[in-house]
N, C-alpha and C positions, 0 to 999 in steps of 0.2 A: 504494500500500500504506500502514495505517495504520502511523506512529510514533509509538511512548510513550517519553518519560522516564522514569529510572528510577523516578522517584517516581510516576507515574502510575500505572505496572506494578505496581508493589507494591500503588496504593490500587486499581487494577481485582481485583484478586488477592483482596483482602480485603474489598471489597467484597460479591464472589461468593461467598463464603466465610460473610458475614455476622457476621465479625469486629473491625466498623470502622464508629464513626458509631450511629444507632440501630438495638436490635435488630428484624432483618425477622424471625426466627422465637422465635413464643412458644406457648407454653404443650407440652400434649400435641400439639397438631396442627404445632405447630412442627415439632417432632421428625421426625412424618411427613414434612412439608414438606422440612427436611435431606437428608431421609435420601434420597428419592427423587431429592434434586439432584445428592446424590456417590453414587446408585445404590448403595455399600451404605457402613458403616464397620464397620472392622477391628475382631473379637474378641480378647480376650486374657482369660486368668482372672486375672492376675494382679492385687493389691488393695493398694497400699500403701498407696493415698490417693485411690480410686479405680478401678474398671476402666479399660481407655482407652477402652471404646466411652462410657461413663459421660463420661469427663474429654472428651471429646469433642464433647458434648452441653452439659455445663455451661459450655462456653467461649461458645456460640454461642444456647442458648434461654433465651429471657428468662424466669424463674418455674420452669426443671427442676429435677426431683426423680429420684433413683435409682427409685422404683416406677414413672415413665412410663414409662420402659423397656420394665419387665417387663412392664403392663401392655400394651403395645403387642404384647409377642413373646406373651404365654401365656394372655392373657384373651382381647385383641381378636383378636390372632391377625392382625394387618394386616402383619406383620415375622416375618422366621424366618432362621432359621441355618441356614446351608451356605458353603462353600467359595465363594469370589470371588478380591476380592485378597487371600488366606490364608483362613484363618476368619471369617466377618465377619457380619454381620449387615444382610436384604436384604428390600426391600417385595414383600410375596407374592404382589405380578401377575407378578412376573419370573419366579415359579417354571417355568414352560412353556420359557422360554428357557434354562435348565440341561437340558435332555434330554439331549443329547449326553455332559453328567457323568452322568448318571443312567446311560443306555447304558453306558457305558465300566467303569462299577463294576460293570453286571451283567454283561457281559462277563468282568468279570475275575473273576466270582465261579466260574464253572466251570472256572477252573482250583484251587478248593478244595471238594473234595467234603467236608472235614470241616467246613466251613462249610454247606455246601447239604442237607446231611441234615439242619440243625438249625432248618432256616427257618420249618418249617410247625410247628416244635412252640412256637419263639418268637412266632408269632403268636398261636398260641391262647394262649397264656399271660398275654400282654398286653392279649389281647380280653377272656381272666376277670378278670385282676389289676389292670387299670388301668396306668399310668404306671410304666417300669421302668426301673433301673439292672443294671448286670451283678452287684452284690451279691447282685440277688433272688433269682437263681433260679442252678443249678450244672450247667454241663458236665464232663464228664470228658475228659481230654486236653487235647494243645495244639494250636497253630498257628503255621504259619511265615506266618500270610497275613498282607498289604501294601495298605491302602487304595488306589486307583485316583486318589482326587480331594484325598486330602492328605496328609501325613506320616506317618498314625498306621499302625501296625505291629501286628502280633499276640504270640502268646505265651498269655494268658489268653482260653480258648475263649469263653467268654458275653461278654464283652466285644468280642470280633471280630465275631461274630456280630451284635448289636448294631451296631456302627459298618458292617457290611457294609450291613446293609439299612437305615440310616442313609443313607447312599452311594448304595445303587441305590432311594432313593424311598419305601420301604416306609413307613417311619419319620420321625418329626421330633422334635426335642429340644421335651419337652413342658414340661420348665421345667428349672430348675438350681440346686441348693443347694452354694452356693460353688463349687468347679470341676467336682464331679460332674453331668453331665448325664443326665437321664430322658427318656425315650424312650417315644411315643407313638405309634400307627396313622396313616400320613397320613391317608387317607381320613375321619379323627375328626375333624382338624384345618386339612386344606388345603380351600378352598369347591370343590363338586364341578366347578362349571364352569373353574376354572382346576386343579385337579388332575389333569382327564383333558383340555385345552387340549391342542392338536397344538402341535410348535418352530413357533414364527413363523418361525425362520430357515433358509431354505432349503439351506444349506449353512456349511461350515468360515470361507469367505471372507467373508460375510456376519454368522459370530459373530462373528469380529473385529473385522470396523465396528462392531458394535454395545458390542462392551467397550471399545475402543479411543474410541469418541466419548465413553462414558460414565467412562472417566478424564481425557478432557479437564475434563469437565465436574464431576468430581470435586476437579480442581485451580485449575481455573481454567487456566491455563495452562502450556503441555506443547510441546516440542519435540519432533519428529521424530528420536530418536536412542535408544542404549540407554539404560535406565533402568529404576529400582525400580516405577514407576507400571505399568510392565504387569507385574507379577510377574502370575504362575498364568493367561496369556492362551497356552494350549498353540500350541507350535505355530509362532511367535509369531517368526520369522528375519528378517532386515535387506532381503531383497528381500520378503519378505509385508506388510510395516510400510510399507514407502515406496510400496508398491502402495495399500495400505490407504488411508494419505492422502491421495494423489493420488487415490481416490475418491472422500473425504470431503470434498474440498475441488471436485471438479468437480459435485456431489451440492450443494453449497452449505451441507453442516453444520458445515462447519470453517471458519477463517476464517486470513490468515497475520495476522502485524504484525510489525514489528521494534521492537527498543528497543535507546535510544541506548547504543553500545559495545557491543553485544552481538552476536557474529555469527552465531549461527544462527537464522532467522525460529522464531518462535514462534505457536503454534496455537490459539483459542479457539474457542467454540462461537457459532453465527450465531445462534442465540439469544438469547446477551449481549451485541449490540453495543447494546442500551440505556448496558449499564455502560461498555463504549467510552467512548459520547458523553457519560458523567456526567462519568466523568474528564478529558474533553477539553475541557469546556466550568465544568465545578463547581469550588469552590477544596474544599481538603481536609475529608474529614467528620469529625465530633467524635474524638477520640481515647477509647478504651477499654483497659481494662490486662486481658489474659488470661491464664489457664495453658494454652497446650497442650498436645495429648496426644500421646506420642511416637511414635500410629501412627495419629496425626491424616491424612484422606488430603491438606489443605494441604501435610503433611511427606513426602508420598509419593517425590519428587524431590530428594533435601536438592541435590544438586549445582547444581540449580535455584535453591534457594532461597538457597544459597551464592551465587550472580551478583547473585540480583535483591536481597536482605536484607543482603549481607554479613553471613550469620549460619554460622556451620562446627557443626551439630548431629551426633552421635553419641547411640541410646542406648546406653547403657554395663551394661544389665543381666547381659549377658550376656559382660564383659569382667572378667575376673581381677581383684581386688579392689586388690590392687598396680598394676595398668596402670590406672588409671581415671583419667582429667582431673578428671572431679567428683564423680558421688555413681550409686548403682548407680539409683535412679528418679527422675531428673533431668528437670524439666518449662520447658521454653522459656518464657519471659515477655514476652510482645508487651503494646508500650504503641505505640498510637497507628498508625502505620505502620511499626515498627522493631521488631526485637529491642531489646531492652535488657538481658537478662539472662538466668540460668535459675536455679529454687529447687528444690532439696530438701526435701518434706512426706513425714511420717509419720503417721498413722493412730495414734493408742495408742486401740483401740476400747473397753478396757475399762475405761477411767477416761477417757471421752470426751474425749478431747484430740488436737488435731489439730499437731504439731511442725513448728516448723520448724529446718531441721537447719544449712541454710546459701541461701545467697545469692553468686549469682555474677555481676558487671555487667561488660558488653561495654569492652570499652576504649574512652575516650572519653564514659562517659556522665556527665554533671554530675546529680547525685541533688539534684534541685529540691524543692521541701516539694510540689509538685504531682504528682512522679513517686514520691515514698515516700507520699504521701497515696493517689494510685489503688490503688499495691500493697497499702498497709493494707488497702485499703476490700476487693480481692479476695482476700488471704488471708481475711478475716473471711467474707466470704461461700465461700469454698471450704471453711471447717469447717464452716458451715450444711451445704453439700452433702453433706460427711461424715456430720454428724450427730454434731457435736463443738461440746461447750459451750465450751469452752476452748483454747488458741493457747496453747503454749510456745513459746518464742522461743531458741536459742542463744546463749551470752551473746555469742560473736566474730560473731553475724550483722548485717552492717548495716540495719535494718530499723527504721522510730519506730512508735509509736502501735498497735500491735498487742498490746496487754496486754488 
């Protein structure tokens, strides 16, 4: 069985990640390229400095711009949104392999007749009107109905309605202005050979090989145990899991290794034993200073990343303002192969200024003219990504050369 050192582990990690050394993904195809490797990344609407699928992207493609994105989910139409790991955003050949969510929401829709009487008038409406949000048009009534494939809830009837056939396929989010999403006919938007595509996958036992390899691969490396990495894999119990890889691994797509002090073998894809053998034979690649994103899927395991980083991340958004260690959108800051830190950036969009509010370094780090030079150099390029002329500095932040 292979052994890595801790330090291997981490540069295998980042490696795959392509957060370490030069950048392997540039431009728009980049993006593509990413996105098909960690099979999707997490949506969030939230903007403080930022989307995360956005801060996501600009850690790791070399030349990204916030419209690649867009362009990619609502022009090319090569990416689309739907439920994965959460909300997330996913390359539009996989669409076939969601049937089962698809299924599940039509399913669930008869149990809402006040939904299903509204279906065929939604669509005509959207067939005359083009691209719609629930503002456009008005039902009367409400609803107790409950998405099948993620948290959203009813209450405001065009809007259920909406997110139902959303849900069972009808529909695709056809673009989005800030958090509200418009909604589009699939059949307008998804190419017809893979829209009417049969499941590749034969069965329940089989989706889970297929999401389960594809978070390995997401992280680079994944142990055999509970964890946040398989969040939204239905189903998904401690004897299915250990079955699972004991397939994946007799199948030859998984691979074990151990690393030194670590006791439970950890799992990669046989794919990447290139990167294996970089790290086993290469001495360390050039160091890089990033911001990750807090729902970066590298961060999918923090427990994980607690062993291998000695890094202890929380995001704190959503923690009481008084209980908070740092700052409520607090972004990790990897130099090299290490945490070193984590900063708070704000957004002031309307006098294009992108703040920084504070700066927090790991215990232990000596702040070299080398290591507050990289961070210069990536705050200045992460207002560029904003789309901020200007860096405010807080006067107590320790940070040089960023005026």
């Amino acid at each position: 069985m292979i052994t890595l050192t801790n330090s291997q582990a981490r540069q295998f990690m980042l490696l795959k990640q392509g957060l370490i050394g030069e950048h392997k993904f540039i431009g728009k195809q980049g993006v593509l390229d990413f996105i098909h490797q960690a099979g999707c990344i997490q949506f969030d609407p939230i903007d403080i400095c930022g989307k995360n699928a956005e801060i996501v992207l600009q850690s790791r493609i070399k030349g990204f711009t916030k419209p690649m994105l867009a362009q990619l989910l609502y022009e090319d139409r090569k990416l689309f949104d739907y439920p994965d790991k959460q909300l997330s955003i996913i390359p539009v050949e996989y669409w076939p392999y969601f049937e089962g969510y698809r299924q599940a929401a039509r399913a669930n829709l008869e149990n809402h007749p006040e939904i299903k009487t509204h279906i065929d008038y939604v669509r005509s409406f959207i067939q005359e009107n083009g691209a719609t949000c629930s503002d456009d048009f008005k039902l009367e009534g409400s609803t107790t109905w409950w998405s099948a494939i993620n948290w959203s809830s009813g209450g405001k009837l065009s809007r259920s309605v909406l997110e139902q056939m959303y849900s069972s396929g009808d529909l695709v989010v056809h673009h989005k202005k800030g958090a509200r999403r418009y909604y589009g006919l699939a059949e307008h938007h998804i190419p017809t050979d893979i829209l009417n595509a049969p499941n590749p996958l034969p069965d329940d036992f089989a989706h889970m090989k297929w999401r389960i390899l594809r978070r390995i691969g997401a992280v680079g490396l994944l142990w055999n145990r509970a964890s946040d990495a398989w969040i939204n894999i239905w189903g998904l119990t401690t004897g299915i899991r250990n079955k699972v890889f004991e397939a994946l691994t007799n199948e030859g797509n998984i691979m074990p290794l151990t690393v030194d002090g670590l006791k439970d073998k950890l799992y990669f894809c046989a794919t990447d034993m290139h990167l294996i053998e970089t790290v086993l034979t290469n001495s360390a690649p050039k160091p890089r200073c990033e911001f990750i994103a807090p729902l970066d899927s590298f961060m999918w395991d923090r427990k994980l990343i607690k062993v291998i980083f000695d890094f202890d991340y929380s995001w704190e958004i959503y923690t009481p303002a008084h209980l908070r260690k740092y700052g409520m959108y607090v972004l990790p800051i990897l130099y090299g192969d290490k945490f070193i830190g984590r900063i708070e950036v704000v957004c002031q969009r309307k006098v294009g200024t992108l703040m920084v509010k504070n700066i927090w370094y790991e215990s232990g780090i000596k702040l070299t003219k080398k290591i507050e030079g990289a961070i210069s150099t990536r705050v200045k390029k992460f207002a560029a990504f904003n789309d901020c002329k200007n860096i405010e500095v807080c006067d107590d932040t320790s940070m040089k050369n960023c005026d």
